[in-house]
Structures are given as C-alpha cells and as structure tokens.
The first five atom37 places (N, CA, C, CB, O) and aatype in JSON, in Angstrom:
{
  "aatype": [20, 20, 20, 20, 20, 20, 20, 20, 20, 20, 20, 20, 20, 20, 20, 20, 20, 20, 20, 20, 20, 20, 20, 20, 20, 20, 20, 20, 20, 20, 20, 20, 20, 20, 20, 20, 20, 20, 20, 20, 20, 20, 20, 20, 20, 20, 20, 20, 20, 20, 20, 20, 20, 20, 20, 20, 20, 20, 20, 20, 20, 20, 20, 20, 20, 20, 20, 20, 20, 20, 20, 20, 20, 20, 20, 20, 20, 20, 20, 20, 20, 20, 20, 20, 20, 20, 20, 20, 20, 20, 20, 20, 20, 20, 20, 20, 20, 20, 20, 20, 20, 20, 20, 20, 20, 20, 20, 20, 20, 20, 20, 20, 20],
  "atom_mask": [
    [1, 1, 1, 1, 1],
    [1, 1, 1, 1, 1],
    [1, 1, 1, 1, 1],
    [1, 1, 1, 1, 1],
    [1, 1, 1, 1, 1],
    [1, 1, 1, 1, 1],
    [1, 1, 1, 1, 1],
    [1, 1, 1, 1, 1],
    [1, 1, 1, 1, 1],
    [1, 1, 1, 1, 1],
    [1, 1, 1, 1, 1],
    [1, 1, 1, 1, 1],
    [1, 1, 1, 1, 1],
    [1, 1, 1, 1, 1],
    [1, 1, 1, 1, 1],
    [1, 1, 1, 1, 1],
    [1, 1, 1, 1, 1],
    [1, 1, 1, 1, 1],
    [1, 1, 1, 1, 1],
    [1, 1, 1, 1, 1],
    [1, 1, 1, 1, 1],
    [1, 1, 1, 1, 1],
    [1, 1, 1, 1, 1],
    [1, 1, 1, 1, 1],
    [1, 1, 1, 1, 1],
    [1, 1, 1, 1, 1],
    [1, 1, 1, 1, 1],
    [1, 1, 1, 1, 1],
    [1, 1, 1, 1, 1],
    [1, 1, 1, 1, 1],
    [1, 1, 1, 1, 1],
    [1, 1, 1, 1, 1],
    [1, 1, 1, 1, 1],
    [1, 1, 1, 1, 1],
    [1, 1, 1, 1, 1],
    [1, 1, 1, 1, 1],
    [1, 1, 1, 1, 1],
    [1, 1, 1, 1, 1],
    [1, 1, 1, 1, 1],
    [1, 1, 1, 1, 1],
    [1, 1, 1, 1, 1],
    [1, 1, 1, 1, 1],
    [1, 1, 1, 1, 1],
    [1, 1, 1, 1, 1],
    [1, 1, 1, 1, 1],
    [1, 1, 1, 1, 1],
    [1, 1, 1, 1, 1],
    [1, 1, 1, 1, 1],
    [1, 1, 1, 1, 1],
    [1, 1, 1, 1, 1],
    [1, 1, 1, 1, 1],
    [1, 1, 1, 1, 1],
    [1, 1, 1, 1, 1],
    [1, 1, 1, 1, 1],
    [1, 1, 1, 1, 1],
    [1, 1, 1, 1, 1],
    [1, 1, 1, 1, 1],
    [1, 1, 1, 1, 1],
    [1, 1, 1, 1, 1],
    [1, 1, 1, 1, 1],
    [1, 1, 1, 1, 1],
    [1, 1, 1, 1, 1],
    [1, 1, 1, 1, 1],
    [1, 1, 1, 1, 1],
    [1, 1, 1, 1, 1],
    [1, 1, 1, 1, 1],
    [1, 1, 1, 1, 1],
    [1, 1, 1, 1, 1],
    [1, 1, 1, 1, 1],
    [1, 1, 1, 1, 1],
    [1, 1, 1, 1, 1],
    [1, 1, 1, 1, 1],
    [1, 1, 1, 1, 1],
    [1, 1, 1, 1, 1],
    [1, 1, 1, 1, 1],
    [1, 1, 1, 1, 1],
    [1, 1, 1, 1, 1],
    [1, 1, 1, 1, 1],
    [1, 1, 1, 1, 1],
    [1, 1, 1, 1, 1],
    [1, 1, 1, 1, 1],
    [1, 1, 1, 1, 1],
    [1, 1, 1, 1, 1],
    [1, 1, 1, 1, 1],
    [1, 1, 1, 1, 1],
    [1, 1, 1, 1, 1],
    [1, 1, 1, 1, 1],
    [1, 1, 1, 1, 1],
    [1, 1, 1, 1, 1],
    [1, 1, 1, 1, 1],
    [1, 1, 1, 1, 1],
    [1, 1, 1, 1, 1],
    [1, 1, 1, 1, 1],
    [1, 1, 1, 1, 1],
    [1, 1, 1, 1, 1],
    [1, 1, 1, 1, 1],
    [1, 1, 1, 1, 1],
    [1, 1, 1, 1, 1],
    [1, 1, 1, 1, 1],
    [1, 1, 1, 1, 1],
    [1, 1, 1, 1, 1],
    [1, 1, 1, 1, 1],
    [1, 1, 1, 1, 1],
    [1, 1, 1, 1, 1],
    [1, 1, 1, 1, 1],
    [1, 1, 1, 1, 1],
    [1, 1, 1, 1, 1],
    [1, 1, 1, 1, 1],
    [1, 1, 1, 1, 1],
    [1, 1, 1, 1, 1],
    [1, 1, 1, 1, 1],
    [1, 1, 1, 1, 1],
    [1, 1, 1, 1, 1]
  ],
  "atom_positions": [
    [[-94.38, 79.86, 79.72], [-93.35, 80.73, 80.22], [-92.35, 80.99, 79.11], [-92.66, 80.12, 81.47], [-92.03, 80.08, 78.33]],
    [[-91.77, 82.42, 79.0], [-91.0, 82.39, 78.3], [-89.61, 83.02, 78.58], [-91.56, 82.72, 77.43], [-89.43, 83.74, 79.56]],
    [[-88.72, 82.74, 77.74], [-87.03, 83.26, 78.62], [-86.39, 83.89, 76.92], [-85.59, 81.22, 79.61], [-86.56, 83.27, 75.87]],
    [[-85.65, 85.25, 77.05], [-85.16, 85.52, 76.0], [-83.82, 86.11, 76.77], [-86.09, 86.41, 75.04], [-84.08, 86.89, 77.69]],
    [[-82.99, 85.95, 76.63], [-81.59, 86.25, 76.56], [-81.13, 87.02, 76.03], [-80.98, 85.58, 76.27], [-81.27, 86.76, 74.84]],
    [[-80.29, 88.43, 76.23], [-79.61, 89.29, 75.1], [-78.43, 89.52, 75.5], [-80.21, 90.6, 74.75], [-78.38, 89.06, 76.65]],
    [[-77.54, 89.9, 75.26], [-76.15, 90.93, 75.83], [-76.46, 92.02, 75.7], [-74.76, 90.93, 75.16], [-77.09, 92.56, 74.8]],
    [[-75.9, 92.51, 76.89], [-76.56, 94.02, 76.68], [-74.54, 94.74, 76.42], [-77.89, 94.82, 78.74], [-74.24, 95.82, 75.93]],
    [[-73.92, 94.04, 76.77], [-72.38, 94.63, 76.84], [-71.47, 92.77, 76.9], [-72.09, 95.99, 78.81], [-71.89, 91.62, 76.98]],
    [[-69.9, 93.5, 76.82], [-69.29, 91.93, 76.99], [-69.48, 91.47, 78.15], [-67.82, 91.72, 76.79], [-68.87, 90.41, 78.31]],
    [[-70.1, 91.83, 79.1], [-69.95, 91.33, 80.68], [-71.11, 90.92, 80.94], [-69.54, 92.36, 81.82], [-71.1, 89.9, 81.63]],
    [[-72.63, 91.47, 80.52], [-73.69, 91.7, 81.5], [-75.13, 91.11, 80.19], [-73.68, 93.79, 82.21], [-75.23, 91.58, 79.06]],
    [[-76.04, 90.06, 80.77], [-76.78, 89.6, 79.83], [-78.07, 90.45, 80.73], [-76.74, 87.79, 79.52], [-78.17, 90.63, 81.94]],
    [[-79.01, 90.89, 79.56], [-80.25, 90.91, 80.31], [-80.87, 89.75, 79.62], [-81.13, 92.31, 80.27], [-80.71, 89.38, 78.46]],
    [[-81.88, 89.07, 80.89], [-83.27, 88.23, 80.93], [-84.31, 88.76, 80.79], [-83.55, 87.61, 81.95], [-84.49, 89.8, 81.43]],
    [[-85.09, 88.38, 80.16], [-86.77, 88.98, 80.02], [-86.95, 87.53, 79.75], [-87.41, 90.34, 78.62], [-86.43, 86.63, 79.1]],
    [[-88.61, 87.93, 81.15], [-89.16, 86.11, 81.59], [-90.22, 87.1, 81.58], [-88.66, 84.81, 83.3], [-90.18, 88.17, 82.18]],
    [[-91.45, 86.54, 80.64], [-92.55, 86.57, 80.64], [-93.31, 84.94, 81.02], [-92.77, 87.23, 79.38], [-92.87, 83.81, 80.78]],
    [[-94.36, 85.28, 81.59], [-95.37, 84.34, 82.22], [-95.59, 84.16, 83.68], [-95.09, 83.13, 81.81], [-95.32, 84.88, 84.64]],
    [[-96.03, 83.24, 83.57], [-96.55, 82.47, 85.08], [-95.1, 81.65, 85.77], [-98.05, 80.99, 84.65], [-94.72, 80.59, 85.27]],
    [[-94.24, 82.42, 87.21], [-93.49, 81.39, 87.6], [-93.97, 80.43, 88.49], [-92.5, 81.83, 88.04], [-93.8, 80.59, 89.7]],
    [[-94.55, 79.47, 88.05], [-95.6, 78.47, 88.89], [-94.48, 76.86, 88.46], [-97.84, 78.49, 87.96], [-93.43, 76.96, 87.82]],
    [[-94.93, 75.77, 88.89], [-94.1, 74.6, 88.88], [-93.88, 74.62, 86.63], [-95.28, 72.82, 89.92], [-92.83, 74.62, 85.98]],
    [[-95.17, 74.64, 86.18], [-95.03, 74.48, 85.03], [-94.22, 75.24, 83.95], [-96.0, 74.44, 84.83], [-93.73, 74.84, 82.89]],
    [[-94.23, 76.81, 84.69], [-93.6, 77.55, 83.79], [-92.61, 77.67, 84.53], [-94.17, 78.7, 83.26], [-92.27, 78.85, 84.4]],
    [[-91.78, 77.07, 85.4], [-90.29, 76.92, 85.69], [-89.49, 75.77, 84.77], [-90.15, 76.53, 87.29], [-88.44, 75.64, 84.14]],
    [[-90.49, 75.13, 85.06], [-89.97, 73.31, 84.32], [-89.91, 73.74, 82.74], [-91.57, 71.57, 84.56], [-89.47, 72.91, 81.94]],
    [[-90.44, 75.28, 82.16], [-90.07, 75.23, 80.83], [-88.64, 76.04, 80.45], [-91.27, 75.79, 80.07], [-87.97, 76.12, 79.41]],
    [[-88.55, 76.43, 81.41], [-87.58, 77.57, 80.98], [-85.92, 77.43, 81.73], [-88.39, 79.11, 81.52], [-84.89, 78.04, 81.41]],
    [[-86.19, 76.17, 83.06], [-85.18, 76.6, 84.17], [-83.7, 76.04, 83.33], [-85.55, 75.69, 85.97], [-82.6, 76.59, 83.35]],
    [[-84.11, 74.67, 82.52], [-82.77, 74.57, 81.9], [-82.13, 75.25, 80.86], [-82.66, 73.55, 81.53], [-80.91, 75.2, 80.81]],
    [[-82.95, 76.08, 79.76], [-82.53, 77.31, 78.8], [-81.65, 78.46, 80.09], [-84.32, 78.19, 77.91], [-80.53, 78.97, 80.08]],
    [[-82.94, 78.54, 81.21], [-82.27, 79.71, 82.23], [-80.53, 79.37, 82.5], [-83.21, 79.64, 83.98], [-79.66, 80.15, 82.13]],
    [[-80.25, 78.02, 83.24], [-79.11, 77.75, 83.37], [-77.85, 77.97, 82.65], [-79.24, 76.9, 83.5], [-76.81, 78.57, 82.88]],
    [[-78.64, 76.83, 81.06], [-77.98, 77.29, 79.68], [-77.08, 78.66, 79.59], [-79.17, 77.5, 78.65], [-75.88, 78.93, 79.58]],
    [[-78.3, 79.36, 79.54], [-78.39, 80.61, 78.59], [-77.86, 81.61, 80.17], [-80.43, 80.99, 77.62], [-77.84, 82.72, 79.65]],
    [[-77.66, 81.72, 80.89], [-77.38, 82.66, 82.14], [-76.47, 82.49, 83.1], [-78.36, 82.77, 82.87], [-75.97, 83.41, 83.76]],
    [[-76.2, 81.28, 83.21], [-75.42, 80.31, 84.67], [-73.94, 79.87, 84.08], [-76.49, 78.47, 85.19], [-72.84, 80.06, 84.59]],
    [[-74.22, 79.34, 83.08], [-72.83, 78.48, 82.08], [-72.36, 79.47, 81.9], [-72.96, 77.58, 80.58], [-71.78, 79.73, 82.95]],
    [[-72.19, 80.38, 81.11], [-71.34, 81.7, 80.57], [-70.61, 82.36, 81.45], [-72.13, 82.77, 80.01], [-69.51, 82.86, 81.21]],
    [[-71.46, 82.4, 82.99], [-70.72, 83.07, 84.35], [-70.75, 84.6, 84.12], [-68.97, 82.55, 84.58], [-70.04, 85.33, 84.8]],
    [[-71.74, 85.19, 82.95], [-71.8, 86.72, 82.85], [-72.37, 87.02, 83.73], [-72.32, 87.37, 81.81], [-73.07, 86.13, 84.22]],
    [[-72.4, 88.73, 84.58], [-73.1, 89.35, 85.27], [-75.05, 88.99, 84.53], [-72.32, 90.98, 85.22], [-75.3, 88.51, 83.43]],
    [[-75.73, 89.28, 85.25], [-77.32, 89.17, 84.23], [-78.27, 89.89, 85.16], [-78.08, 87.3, 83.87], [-78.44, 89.6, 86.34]],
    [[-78.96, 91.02, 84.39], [-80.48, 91.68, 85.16], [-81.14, 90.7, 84.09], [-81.02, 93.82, 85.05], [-81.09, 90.33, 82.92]],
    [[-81.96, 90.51, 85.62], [-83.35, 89.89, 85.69], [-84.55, 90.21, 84.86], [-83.77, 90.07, 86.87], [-85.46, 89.48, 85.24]],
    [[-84.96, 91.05, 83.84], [-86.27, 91.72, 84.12], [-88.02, 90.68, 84.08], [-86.23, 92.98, 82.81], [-88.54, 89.93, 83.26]],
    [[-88.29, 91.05, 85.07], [-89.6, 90.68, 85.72], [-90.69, 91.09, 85.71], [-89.6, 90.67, 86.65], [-91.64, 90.71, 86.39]],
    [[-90.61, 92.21, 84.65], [-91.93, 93.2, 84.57], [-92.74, 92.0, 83.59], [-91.63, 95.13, 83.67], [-93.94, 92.21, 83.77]],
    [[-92.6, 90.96, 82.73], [-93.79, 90.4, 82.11], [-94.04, 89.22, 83.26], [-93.54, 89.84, 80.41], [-94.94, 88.45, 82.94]],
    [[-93.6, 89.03, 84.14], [-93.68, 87.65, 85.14], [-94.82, 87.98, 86.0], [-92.24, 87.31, 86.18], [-94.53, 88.56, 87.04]],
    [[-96.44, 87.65, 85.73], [-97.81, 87.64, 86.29], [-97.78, 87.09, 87.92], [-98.76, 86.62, 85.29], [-98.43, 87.58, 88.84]],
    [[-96.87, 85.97, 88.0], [-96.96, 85.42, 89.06], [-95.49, 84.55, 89.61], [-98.17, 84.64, 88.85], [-94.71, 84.29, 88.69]],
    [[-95.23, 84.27, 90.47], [-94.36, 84.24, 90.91], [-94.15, 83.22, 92.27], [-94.22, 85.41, 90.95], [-94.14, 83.85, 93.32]],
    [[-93.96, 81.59, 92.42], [-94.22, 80.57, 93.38], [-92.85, 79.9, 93.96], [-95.14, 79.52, 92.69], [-91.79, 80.22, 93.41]],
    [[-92.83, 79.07, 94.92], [-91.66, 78.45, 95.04], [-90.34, 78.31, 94.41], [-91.95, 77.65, 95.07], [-89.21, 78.74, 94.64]],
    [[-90.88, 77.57, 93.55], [-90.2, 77.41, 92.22], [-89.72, 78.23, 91.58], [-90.76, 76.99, 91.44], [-88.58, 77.96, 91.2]],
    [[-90.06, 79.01, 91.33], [-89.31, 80.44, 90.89], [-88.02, 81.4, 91.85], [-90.63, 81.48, 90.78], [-87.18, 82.23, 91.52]],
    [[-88.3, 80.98, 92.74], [-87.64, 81.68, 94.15], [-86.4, 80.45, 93.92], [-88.86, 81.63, 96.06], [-85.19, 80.7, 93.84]],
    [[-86.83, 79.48, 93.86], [-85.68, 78.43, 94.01], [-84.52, 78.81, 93.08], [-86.19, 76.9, 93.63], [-83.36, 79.09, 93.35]],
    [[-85.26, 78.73, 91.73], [-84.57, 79.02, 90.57], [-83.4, 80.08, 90.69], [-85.56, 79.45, 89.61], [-82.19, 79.9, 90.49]],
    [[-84.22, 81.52, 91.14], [-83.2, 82.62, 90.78], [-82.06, 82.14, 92.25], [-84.07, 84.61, 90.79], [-80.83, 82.12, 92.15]],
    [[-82.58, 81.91, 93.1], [-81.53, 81.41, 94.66], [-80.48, 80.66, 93.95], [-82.38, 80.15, 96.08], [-79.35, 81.1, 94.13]],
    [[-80.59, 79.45, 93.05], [-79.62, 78.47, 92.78], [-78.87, 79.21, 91.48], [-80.33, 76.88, 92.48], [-77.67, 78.94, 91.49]],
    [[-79.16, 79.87, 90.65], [-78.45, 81.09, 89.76], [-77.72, 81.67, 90.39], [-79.18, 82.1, 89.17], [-76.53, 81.42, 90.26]],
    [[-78.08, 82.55, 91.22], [-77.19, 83.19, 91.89], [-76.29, 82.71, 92.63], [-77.63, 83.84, 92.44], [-75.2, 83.26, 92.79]],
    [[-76.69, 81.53, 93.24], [-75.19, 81.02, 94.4], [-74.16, 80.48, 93.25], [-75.61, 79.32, 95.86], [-72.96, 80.47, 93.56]],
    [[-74.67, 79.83, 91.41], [-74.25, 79.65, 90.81], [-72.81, 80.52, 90.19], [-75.15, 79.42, 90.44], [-71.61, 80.27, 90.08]],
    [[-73.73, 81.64, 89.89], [-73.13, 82.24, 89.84], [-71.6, 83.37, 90.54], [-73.9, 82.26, 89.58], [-70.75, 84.16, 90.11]],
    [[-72.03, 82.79, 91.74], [-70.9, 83.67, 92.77], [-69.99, 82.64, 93.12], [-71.55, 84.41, 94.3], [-69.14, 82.77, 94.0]],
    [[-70.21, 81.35, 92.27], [-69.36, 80.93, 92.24], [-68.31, 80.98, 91.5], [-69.63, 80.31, 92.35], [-67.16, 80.56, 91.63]],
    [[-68.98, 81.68, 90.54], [-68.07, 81.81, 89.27], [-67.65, 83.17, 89.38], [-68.8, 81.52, 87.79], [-67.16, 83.58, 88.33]],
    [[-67.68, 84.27, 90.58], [-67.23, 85.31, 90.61], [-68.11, 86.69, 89.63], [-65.88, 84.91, 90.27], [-67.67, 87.77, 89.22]],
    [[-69.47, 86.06, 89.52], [-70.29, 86.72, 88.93], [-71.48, 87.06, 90.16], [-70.71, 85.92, 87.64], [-71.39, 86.67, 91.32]],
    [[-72.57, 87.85, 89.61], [-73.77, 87.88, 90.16], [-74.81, 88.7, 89.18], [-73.62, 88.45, 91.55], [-74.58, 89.4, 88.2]],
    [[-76.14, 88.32, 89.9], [-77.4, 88.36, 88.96], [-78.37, 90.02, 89.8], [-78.53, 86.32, 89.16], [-78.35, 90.41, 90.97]],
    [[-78.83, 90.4, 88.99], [-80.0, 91.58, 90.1], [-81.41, 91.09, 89.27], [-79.65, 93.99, 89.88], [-81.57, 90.49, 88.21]],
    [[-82.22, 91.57, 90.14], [-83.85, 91.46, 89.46], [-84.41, 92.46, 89.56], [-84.86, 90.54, 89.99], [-84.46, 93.0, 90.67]],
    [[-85.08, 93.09, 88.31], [-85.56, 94.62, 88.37], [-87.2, 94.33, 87.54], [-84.21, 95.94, 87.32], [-87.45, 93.33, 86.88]],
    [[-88.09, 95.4, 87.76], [-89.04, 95.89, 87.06], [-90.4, 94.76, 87.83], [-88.61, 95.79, 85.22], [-91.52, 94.61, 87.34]],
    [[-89.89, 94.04, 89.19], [-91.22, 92.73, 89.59], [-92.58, 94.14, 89.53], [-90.96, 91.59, 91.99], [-92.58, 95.27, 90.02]],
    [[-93.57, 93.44, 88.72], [-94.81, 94.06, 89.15], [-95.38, 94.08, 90.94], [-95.84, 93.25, 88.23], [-95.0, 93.18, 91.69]],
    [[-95.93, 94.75, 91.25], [-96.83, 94.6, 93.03], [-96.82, 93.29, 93.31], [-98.7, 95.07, 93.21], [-96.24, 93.14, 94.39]],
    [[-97.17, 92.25, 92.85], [-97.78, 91.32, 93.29], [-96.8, 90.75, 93.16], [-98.88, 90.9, 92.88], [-96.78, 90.26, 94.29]],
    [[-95.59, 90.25, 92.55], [-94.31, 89.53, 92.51], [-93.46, 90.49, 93.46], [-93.67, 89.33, 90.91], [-92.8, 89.92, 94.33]],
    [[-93.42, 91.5, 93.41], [-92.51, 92.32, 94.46], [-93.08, 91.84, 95.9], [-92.66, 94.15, 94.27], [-92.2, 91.72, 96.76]],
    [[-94.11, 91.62, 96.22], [-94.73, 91.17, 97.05], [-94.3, 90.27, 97.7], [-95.59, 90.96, 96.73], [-93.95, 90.3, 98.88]],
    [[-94.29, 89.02, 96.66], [-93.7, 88.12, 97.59], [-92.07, 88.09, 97.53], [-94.3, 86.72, 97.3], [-91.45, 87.57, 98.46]],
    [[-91.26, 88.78, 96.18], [-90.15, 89.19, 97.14], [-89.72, 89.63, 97.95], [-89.7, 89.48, 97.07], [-88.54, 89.38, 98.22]],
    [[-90.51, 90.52, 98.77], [-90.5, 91.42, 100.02], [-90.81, 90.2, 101.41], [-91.94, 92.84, 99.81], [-90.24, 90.1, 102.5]],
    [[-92.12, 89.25, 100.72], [-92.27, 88.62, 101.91], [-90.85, 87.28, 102.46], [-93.86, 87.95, 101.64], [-90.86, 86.77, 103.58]],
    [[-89.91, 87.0, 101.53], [-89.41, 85.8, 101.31], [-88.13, 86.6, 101.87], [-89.53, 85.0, 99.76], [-87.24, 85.99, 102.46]],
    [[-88.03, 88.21, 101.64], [-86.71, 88.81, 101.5], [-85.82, 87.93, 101.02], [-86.21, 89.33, 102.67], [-85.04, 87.31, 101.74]],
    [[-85.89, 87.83, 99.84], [-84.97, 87.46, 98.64], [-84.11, 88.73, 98.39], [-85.86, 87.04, 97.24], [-83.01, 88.41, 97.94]],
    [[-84.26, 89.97, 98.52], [-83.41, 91.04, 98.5], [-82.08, 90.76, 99.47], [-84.25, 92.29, 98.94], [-81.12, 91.52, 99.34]],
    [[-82.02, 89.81, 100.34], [-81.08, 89.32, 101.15], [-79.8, 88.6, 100.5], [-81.76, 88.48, 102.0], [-78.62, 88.83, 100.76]],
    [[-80.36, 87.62, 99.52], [-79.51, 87.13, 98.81], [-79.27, 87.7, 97.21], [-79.85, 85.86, 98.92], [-78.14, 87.67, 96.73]],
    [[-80.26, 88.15, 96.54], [-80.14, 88.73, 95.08], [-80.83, 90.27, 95.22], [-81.07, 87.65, 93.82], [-82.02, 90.42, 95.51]],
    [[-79.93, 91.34, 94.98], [-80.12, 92.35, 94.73], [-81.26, 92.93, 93.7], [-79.08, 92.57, 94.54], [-81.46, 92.68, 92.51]],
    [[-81.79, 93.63, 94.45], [-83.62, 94.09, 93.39], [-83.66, 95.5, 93.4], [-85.52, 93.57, 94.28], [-83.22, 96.3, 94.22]],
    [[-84.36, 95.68, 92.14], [-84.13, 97.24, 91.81], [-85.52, 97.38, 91.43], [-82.92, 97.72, 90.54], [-86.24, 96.39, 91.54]],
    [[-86.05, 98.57, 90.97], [-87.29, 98.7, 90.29], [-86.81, 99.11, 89.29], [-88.33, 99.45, 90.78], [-87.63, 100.03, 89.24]],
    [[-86.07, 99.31, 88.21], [-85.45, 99.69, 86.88], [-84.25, 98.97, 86.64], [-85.14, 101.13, 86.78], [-83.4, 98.71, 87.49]],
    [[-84.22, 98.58, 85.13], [-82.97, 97.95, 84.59], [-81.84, 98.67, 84.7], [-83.06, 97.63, 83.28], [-80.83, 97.98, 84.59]],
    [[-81.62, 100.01, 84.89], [-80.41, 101.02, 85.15], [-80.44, 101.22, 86.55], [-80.49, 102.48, 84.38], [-79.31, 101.5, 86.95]],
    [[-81.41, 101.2, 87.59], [-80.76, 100.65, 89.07], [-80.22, 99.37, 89.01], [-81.8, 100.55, 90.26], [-78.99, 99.4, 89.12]],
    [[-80.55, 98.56, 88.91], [-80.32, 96.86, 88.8], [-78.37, 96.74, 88.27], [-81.76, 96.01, 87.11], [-77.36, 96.18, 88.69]],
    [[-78.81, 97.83, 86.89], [-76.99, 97.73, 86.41], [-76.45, 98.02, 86.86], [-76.3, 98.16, 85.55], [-75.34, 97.53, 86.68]],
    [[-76.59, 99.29, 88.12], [-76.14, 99.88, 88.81], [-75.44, 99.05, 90.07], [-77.03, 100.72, 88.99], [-74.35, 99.22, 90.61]],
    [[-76.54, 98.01, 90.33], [-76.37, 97.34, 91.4], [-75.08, 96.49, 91.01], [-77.66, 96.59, 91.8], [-74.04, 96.49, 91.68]],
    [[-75.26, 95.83, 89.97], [-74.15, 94.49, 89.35], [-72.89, 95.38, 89.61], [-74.31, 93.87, 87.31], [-72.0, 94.92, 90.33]],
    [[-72.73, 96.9, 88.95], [-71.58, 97.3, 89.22], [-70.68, 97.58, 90.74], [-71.73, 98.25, 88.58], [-69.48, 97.7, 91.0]],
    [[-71.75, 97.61, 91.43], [-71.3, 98.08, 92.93], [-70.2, 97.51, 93.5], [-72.29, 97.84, 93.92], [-69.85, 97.86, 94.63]]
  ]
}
C-alpha cells in the first residue's frame, strides 16, 4: 500500500493511496495516514482512484480521520473510488459520515461547503 501526501493550498492536503485496503495494506500506511493527515488538522481529499480494493479496515481508518479531524474543526472528502470500492462505499453508506465525490474538484468543492 502506498500513501503520498501533498498540499495542494495552505489549508487543504490531497492523499493519493494506491493499493490493496485489506488488514495488510492498512497496517502499512494507517500511522504515516495519521502522521501525515490527522496531526496537522488540514482540510484533505482523499483520492482513491489507485485503491484496487477496499475492507474493514480501510472503512475504519478513513471513519477515525475524520471524527479526528472534526475535532480539530477540520474535515476530509473521498473522490475518484473506482466501481468496486464505490461499491462498498455505497453499501456501508460511508457518504453519511465522510463526504464523496467522483472528482478531486467536486470533493474541493465539498470541503468548502
């Protein structure tokens, strides 16, 4: 699994997570994720277009980011899930708690709302 971090502005980081979110490729990335996304308290899109798969563990992850984050008066969106990860965001309605877009400029859109 992999996690890259950028700023896209002073407020708002984008994520790009390529791989498998399965137990193994959470356990590689979830404390960089925290690190690098949660500590800072910046707004952050998600992007999900390299993420193949998508399990528990992964659902947990972005859930505990985000409540993280609104604690800190921030929040996170997730944009670009392929079918099969949108899938089971649709089935879990995770759109309930973290805002989902199909593009990184809906998603920014969303953080601004």
């Amino acid at each position: 699994m992999e996690l890259e971090v950028s700023p896209i502005d002073d407020s708002i980081n984008r994520v790009r997570l390529v791989g498998r979110m399965d137990s193994p490729g959470v356990d590689q990335i979830e404390l960089r994720f925290t690190a690098g996304v949660i500590a800072n308290g910046r707004k952050a899109v998600i992007d999900l277009s390299g993420v193949s798969f998508l399990a528990s563990m992964g659902i947990r992850m972005f859930i505990a980011g985000a409540r993280s984050l609104q604690l800190k008066g921030s929040k996170m969106a997730l944009f670009g899930a392929t079918t099969e990860v949108q899938s089971v965001l649709d089935t879990v309605a995770l759109d309930q708690i973290i805002p989902i877009a199909a593009t990184e400029s809906q998603a920014l859109a969303l953080l601004k709302a």
